[in-house]
Every structure is written in structure tokens, then in C-alpha cells.
N, C-alpha and C positions, 0 to 999 in steps of 0.2 A: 630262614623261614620266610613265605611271600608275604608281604604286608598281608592282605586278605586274611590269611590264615592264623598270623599274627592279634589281629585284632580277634579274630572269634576268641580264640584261646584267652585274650586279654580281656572279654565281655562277659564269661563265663566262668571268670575268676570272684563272683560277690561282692560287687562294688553298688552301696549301699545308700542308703542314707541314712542317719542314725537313731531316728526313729519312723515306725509305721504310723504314727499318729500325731496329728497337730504340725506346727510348722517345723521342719529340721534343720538344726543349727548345722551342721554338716555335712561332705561326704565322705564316705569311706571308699576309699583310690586302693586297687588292689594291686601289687606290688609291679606285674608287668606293665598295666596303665600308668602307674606313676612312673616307671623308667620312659614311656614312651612320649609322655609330657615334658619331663624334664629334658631330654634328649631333643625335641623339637618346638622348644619354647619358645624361639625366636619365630619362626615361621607361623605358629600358630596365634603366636601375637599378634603377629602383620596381618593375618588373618582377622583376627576381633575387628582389630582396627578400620579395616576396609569394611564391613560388615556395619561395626557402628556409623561412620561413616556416610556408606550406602544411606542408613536408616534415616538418618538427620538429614540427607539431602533431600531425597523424596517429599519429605514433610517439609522442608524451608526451601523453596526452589526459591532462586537467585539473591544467596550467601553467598561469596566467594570463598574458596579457601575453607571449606568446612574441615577437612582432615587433619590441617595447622591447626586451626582453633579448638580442636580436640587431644590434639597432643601439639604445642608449642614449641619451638625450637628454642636449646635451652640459650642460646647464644646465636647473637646478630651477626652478620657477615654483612661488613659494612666496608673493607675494604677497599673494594674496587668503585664505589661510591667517592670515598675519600680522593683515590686517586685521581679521579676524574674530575671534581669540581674542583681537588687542588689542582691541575692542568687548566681548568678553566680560568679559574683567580688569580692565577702566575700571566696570564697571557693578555687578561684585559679585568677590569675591575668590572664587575657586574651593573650595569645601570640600573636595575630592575631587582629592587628588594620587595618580596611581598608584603614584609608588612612595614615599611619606611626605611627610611636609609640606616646605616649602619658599619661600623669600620667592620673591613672584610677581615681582619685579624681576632676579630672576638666573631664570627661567626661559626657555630657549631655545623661540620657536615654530616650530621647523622640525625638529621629532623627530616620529619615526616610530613608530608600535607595533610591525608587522610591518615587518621592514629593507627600505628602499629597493632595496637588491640583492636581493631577490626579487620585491617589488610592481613595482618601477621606474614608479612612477608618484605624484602628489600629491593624492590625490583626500581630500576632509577627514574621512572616514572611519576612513583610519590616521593620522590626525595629532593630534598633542597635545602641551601643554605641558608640558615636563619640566626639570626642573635641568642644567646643563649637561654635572657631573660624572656624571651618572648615565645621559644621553644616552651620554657618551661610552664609558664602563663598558659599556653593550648593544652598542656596537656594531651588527654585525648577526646578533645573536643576535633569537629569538624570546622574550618573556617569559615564564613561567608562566600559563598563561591562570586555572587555578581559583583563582591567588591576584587578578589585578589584569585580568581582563575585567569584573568587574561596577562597577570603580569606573571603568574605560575609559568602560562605556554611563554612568554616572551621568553623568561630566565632558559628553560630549554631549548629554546627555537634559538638563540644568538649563542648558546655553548655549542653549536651543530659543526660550524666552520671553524671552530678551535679542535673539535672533537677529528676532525678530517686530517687539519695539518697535521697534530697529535700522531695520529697513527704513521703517519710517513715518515717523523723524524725524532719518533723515541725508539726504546730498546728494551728490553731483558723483563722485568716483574711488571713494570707502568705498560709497557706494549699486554702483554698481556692481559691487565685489567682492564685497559680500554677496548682491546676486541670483544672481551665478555660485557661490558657496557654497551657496545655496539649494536652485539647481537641481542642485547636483551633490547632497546629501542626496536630494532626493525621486528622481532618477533612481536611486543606491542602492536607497531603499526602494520604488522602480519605485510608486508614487503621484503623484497628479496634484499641484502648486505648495498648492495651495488643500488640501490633506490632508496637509500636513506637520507643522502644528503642530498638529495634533488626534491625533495617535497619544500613547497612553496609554505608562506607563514599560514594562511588560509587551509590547506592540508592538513597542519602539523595542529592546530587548534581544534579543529571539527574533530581529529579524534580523540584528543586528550580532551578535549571539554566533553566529548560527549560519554566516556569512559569516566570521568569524576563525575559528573550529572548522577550516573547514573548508580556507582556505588555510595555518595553521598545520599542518596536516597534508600538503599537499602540500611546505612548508618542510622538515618533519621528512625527508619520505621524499628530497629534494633534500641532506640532510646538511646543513640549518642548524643551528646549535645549537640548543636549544628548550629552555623549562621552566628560561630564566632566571631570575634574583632579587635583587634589591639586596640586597646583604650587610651 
């Protein structure tokens, strides 16, 4: 039967509400409508979703991420994260801890700069090695940015030329994580693969400072904490 004709038949089957007066506790789904629901509840979910969505952005222009934060992923994919700042820690010790030094063996690589609960997402932009106790102390606070964005860009800006050799002379799962690291940097700095590792320290700052500026300020006005500090 053509969908079209499908649904008349299924519109005209008495699907109800369970009373004509005052508010109705439910509806009554008339037995073609109910197969047509169950049968396409996937799509029609993805459907809500885009729609709520839709709704919430209109009304909140510059949220990131509003469709994560409406339905959360139920599980981080931290991964290629790991791989990479362990490639970076195996090759040279880090000079540049955000919030003071720290044996690179107890640093946790799945801390955030800006809180998960607001970004909801893992892109390696906000992520960095941090001690654990000090991880856990932020919480999901936002840091002080004039005290510990510029030593953020350093930690990425000096993994850059470890991130290059990397690629030429690993193999099998680590190659692989580090091309999708790769590609998630240049996609940030919206450059082509082959212009990644030519951006000067001055580059590589102006946009990551000015991409944290600017969602730590949507944070703020969200009532994240902000203008944290290791004490």
C-alpha cells in the first residue's frame, strides 16, 4: 500500500484521546498507527531530536553542542587522546604543566580544560594532561584563562613536531589514532592536513585563545564556575 494511502486508512482508524473533557491522560493509538510507530521508531526519534534541538538553538544562539547536551553520549572515546599524549610523554617530558609541575606518571590523560559538562564532546583541543588530584579539584569548573591559557597553547604547540615525526614512523592502531588526531587539529584550525605543522606559535594561539575566550564566556553566562585556580 503507498505510504499516503497508508496513513489515511491509519487516520481514520479512531485514535483518540481518552477523554473529550479536561486535560487527557492519554492517547488511544489505533492498531495500524501503532505498527507504523513501532516499525519506525528509530527514525522518528532522530526525528524529535533534530526538532528539539532545532528548538533550543534558536532560543540559545552560541551554545555549542546543543544536541550532545540533550542527549549525552553514554561513553567517552578517549582513546586516540591517550595515544597521543602517550606518543607525546614517551618522546620528551612536557615542560609546560598547566597547573605546576608534576610526575608525568601520575598524570591522568583524559582531563579537560573547559568541563565535559559543557563542551560534551572529546575533541583534543580541550584536552590535556593533568595530575589527577588537580583534575579532580576542577571539576567542572572553567580555569582562569589569563593565568593558564598560554601555557594550554604551549603544551599543544611543542606536541606539534612530536605529533609529525609520529606519524612517519609508527604503525597499525597508534598510526591510526594519530591521523584522526591530526585531522581533528586541522579541522579546528579549519587548514588543509598538509598546513598543520607550518603554523607559527603566534598562529597556533590566536586561534585556540581565541576559540577558549570565547566558549568560556558562553560557560560563564551558563553559571559554570569560572576563573578557577589551583590553590
Amino acid at each position: 500500500m503507498p505510504r499516503k494511502a497508508f496513513l489515511a486508512v491509519a487516520l481514520s482508524q479512531a485514535d483518540s484521546f481518552d477523554t473529550a473533557i479536561g486535560r487527557p491522560k492519554q492517547i488511544i493509538v489505533g492498531s495500524k498507527w501503532l505498527t507504523f510507530l513501532q516499525s519506525n521508531q528509530l527514525p522518528l526519534r532522530a526525528f524529535a531530536q533534530l526538532s528539539v534541538a532545532r528548538y533550543f538553538e534558536t532560543r540559545n544562539p552560541g551554545i555549542p553542542d546543543i544536541i550532545n547536551k540533550l542527549d549525552r553520549p553514554g561513553v567517552r572515546k578517549l582513546a586516540k587522546a591517550r595515544a597521543f599524549w602517550d606518543t607525546v610523554l614517551s618522546a620528551q617530558p612536557l615542560k609546560v604543566y598547566l597547573f605546576g609541575r608534576a610526575n608525568t606518571r601520575r598524570l591522568r590523560l583524559r582531563s579537560f580544560f573547559l568541563p565535559w559538562s559543557f563542551v560534551t564532546h572529546d575533541l583534543i583541543w580541550n584536552l590535556t594532561p593533568t595530575p589527577g588530584a588537580i583534575n579532580l579539584a576542577k571539576s567542572d569548573a572553567v580555569p582562569n584563562l589569563g593565568r593558564y591559557l598560554s601555557a594550554l597553547v604551549d603544551q599543544h604547540y611543542v606536541a606539534m613536531p612530536v605529533l609529525k615525526n609520529a606519524l612517519a614512523n609508527v604503525r597499525g592502531t597508534r598510526l591510526r589514532a594519530l591521523e584522526a588526531i591530526t585531522l581533528e587539529y586541522a579541522n579546528f584550525f579549519k587548514i588543509p592536513l598538509t598546513e598543520l605543522f607550518l603554523l607559527s606559535r603566534d598562529q597556533f594561539d590566536n586561534v585556540l585563545s581565541t576559540e577558549l575566550h570565547a566558549q568560556a564566556d558562553v560557560a560563564r553566562r551558563l553559571n559554570f564556575e569560572t576563573d578557577w585556580i589551583w590553590a
